[in-house]
N, C-alpha and C positions, 0 to 999 in steps of 0.2 A: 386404263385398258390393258388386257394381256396381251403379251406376243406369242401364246402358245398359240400353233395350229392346229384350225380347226377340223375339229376329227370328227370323221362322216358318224350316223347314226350305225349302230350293230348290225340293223337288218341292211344297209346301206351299202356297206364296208362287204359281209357277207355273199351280197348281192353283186357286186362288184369283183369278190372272189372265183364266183363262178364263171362268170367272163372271162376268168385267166387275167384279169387287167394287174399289172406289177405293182402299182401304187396302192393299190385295194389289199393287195398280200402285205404289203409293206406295214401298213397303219393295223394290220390284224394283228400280222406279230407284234410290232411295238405294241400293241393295249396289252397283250396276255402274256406277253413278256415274263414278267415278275410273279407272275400268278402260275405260269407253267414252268418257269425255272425253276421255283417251291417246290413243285411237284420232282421232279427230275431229277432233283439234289437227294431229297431221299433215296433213290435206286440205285447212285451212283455211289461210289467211292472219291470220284476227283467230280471237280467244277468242269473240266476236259469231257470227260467222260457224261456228266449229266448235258453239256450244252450239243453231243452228239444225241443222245436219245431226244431234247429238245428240237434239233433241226429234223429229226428221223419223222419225229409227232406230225410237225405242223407238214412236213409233206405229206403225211398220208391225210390231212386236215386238207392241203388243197386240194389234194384228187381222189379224196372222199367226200369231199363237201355236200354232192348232190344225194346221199344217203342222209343227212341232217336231218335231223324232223324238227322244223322251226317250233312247233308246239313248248317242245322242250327246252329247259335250259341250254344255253349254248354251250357254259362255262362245265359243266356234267358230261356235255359229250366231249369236248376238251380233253379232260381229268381223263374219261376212259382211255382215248385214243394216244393220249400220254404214258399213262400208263401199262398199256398194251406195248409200247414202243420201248418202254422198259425190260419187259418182257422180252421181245423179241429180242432186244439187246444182250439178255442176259444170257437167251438161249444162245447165242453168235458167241458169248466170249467162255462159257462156260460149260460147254459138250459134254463132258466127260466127269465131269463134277460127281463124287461120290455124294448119295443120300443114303443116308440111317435107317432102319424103322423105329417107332416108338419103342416097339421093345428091348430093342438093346440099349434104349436110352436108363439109366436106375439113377438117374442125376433127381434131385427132386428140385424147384423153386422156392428161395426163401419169401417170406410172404410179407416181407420189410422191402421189397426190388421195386412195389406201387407206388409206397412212400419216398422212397429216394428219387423215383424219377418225380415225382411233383415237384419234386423242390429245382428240379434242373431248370435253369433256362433252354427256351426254344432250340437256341443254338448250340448249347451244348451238347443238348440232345441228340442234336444231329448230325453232331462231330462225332460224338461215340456208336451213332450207328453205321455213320460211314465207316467205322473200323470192323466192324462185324465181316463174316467173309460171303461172300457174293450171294451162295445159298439162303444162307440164312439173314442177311440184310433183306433180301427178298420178300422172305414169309414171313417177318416181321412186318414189313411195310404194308404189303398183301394186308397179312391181318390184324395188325393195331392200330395202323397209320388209316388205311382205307377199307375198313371191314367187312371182306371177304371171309366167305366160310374155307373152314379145310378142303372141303371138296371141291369146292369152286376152283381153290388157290391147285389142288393137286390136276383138274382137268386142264385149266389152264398152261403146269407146267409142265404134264405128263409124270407125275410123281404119285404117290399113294398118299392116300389123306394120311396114312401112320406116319412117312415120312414129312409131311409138313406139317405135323404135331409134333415130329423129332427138331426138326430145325425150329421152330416156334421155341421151343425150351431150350432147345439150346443158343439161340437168341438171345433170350432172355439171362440165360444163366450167365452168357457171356457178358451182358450189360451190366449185370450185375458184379463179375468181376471186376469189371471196366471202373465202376462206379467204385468199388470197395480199395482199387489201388490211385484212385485219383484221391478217395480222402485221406487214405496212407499218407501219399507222398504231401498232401495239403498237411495235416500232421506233423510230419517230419521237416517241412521248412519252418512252419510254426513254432517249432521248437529248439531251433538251432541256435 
């Protein structure tokens, strides 16, 4: 027999949430814990920083809950509300943040950058996007991570779809750097 405790049903737990009851919040977070920390690490740069837009989420999860529409997935409206909390996040630390338009962008993408991220593991992936800069960590994650149109992603962050087609590239271009000096250096101890 296990000694894990036992953990009420979804709708239960949920249900429980709504009441305001503490123990009901408590067993929501721990289940979605690991599944909304995922989330939250993409938008962030630190684990600091993503476990702040994770407490930011689930409060607007406790005192949004009654907006829920049980019909739906729960774990979907999670993702949004997480997401959104990224968002808002980004808007708080990033005011002033210059954006490009596409046209000044004349950078192009090498068309090897598809290939090279395949071969990356999970986390490496996501090491190298936390190095991306705030902007464009963003409209990457928006659009390759959780696919968002440009438009969607430029309504959302008050930007022009040109310029979240500039940060997408250059996103990208920048991964690709990313990627091209990490085989360098992999390279050069190899051959020492």
């Amino acid at each position: 027999m296990s000694n894990a405790p036992n953990i009420p049903a979804l709708t239960d737990l949920l249900a429980g949430c709504l009441r305001n009851q503490r123990k009901s919040q408590e067993l929501l977070y721990r289940q979605f814990y690991g599944y909304a920390m995922s989330i939250c690490l993409r938008y962030s740069p630190t684990r600091e920083g993503a476990l702040e837009v994770l407490n930011d989420g689930f409060l607007k999860v406790f005192t949004r809950l009654d907006q829920y529409d049980s019909v739906q997935p729960f774990k979907g409206w999670l993702r949004r509300i997480l997401i959104n909390a990224a968002i808002d996040h980004y808007r708080q630390e990033v005011r002033h943040h210059h954006h490009e338009d596409v046209e000044q962008t004349a950078q192009t993408i090498a068309s090897d950058s598809a290939d090279a991220f395949s071969q990356l593991a999970h986390e490496d992936l996501m090491r190298l996007i936390q190095r991306l800069s705030p902007a464009y960590r963003l409209v990457f994650n928006l659009y390759v991570m959780d696919g968002f149109t440009h438009e969607e992603i430029a309504g959302q962050l008050g930007i022009s779809v040109g310029a979240s087609k500039s940060n997408l590239a250059r996103a990208r271009e920048n991964l690709r750097l990313l990627l091209k000096q990490i085989n360098y250096d992999e390279y050069v101890r190899a051959n020492r």
